[in-house]
C-alpha positions in Angstrom: 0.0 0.0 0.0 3.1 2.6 0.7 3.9 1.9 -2.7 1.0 2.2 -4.2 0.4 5.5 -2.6 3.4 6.8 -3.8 2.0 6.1 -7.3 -1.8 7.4 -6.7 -3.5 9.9 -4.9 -5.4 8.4 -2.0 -8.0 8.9 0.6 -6.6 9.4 3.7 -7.5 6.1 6.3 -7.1 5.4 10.1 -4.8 2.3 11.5 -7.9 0.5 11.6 -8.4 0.7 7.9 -4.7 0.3 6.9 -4.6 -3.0 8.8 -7.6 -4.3 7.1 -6.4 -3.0 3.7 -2.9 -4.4 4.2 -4.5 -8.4 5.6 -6.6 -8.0 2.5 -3.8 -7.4 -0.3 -1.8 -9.8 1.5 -4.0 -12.3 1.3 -4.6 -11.1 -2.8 -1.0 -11.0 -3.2 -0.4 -15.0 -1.7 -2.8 -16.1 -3.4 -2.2 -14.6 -6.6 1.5 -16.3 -5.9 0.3 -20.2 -4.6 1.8 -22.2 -7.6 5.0 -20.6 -6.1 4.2 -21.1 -3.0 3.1 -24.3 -3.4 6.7 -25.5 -5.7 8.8 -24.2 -2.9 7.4 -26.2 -0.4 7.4 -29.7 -2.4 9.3 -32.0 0.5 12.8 -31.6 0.6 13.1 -28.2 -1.7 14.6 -26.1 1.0 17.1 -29.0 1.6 18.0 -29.4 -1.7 18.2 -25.4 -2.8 18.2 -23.4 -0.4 19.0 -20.6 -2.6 16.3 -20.8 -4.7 13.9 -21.9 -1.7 14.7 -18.0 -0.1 14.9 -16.1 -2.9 11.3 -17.5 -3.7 10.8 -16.5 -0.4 11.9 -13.0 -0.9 9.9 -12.7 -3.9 6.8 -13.3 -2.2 7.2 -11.1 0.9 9.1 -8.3 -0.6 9.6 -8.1 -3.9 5.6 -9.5 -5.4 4.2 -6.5 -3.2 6.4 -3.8 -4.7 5.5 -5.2 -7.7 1.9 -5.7 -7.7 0.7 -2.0 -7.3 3.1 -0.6 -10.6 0.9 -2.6 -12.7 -2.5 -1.4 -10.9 -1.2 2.2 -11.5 -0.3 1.2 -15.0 -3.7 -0.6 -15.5 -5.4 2.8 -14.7 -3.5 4.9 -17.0 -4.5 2.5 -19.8 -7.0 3.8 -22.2 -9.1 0.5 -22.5 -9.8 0.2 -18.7 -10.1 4.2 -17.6 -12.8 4.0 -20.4 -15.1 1.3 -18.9 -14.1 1.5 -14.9 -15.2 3.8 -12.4 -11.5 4.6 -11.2 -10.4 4.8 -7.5 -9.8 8.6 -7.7 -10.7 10.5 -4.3 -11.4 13.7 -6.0 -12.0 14.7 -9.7 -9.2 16.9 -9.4 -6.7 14.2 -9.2 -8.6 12.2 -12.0 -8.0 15.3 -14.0 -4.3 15.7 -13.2 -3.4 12.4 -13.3 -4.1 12.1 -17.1 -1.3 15.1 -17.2 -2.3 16.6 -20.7 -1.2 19.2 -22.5 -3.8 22.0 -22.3 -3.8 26.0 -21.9 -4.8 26.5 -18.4 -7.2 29.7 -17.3 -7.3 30.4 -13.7 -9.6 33.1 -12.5 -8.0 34.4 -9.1 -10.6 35.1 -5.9 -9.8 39.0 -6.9 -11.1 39.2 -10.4 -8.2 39.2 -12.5 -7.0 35.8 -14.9 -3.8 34.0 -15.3 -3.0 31.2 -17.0 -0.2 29.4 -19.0 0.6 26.2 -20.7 0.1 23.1 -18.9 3.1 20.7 -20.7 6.2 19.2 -19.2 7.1 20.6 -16.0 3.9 21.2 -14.9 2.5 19.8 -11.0 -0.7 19.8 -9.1 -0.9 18.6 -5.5 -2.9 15.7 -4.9 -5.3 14.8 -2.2 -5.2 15.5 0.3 -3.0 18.6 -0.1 -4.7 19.2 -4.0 -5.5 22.9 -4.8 -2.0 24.4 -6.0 -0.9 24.6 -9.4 2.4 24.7 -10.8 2.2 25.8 -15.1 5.4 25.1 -16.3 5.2 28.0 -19.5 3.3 31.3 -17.7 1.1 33.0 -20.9 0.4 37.3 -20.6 -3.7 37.0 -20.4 -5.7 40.5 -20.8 -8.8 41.2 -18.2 -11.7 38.8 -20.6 -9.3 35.5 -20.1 -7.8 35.6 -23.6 -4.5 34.3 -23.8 -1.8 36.4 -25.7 1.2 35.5 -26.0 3.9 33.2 -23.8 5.9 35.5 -21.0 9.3 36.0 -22.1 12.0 33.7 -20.5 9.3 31.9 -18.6 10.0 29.9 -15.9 6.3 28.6 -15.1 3.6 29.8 -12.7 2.8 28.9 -9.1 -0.9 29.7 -7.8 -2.0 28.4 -4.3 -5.4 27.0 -4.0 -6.3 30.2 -1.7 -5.6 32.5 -4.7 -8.1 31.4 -7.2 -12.4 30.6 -7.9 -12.2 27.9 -10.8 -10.2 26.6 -13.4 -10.5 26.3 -16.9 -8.8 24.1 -19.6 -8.6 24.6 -23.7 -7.4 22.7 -26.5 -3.9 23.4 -27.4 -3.5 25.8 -30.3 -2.9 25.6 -34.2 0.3 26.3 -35.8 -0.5 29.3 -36.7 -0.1 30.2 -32.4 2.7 28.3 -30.7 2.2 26.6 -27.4 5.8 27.4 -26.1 6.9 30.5 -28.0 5.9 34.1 -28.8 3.3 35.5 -31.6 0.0 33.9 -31.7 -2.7 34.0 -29.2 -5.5 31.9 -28.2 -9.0 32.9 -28.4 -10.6 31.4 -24.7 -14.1 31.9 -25.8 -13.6 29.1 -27.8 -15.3 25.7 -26.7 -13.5 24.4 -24.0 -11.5 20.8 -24.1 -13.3 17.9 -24.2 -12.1 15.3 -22.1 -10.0 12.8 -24.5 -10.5 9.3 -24.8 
């Protein structure tokens, strides 16, 4: 489960709930492992290779575990299962995040005024249950209606604390004719927002 947290963003539980969440995936993870468990403990194996015999050992207690929640987090990124499963998110803002795509970010702060940037490589936003702050990596000049002008020159990215802002809003990346990264262009944010992508 520590791993597994480190991976996705979780609801927050009490010891009692850990301890039935960890007997539960232990008991998922031995028997997900019994034809192993089973081999090693044919009569005489540990005599014979002892070796093998504790490195299957190791396998099941140690390194099976580790394992077991990188291909759950894997399994949710995947198109084919996001698209038919209700995923374990705690909040939609981490569903949203998670997917991490590139999109032109509006945020409207608590005072009136927009900012926004490029959301691209770079770019963080907490998770629960600390979500609300937003890091853009590529900060964008955006006049008082929300349209996006042009990128900020020698950008280093934007941080906004959840505190600072009402909403947030998303758009489709721009055409050629307006760069995502660098100067010119500008992006109209009347347009129809971004659908959420398949």
């Amino acid at each position: 489960m520590a791993v597994y947290r480190l991976l996705m963003p979780v609801r927050t539980m009490d010891w009692a709930q850990a301890i039935l969440q960890g007997l539960f995936y232990s008991a998922v993870n031995y028997v997900l492992l019994l034809p192993l468990v089973v081999f090693v403990h044919r009569g005489g194996y540990l005599e014979l290779h002892p070796l093998r015999y504790w490195a299957a050992v190791l396998v099941m207690v140690l390194v099976a575990p580790m394992c077991w929640p990188l291909l759950l987090a894997r399994a949710f990124d995947s198109h084919r299962l996001s698209s038919r499963l209700q995923l374990p998110f705690p909040t939609i803002w981490d569903y949203v995040f998670r997917r991490n795509r590139p999109a032109f970010v509006l945020v409207r702060l608590n005072d009136g005024r927009f900012v926004g940037g490029f959301w691209g490589p770079g770019s963080k936003a907490g998770t629960h249950p600390n979500d609300g702050d937003l890091f853009i990596s590529a900060a964008y000049a955006v006049d008082e209606n929300g349209k996006f002008l042009a990128a900020l020159p020698r950008t280093a990215g934007l941080h906004v604390r959840k505190e600072q802002y009402a909403y947030v809003q998303f758009f489709t990346e721009p055409t050629d004719e307006a760069p995502a990264q660098e100067g010119g262009g500008h992006v109209d944010v009347d347009q129809k927002p971004a659908q959420a992508r398949e």
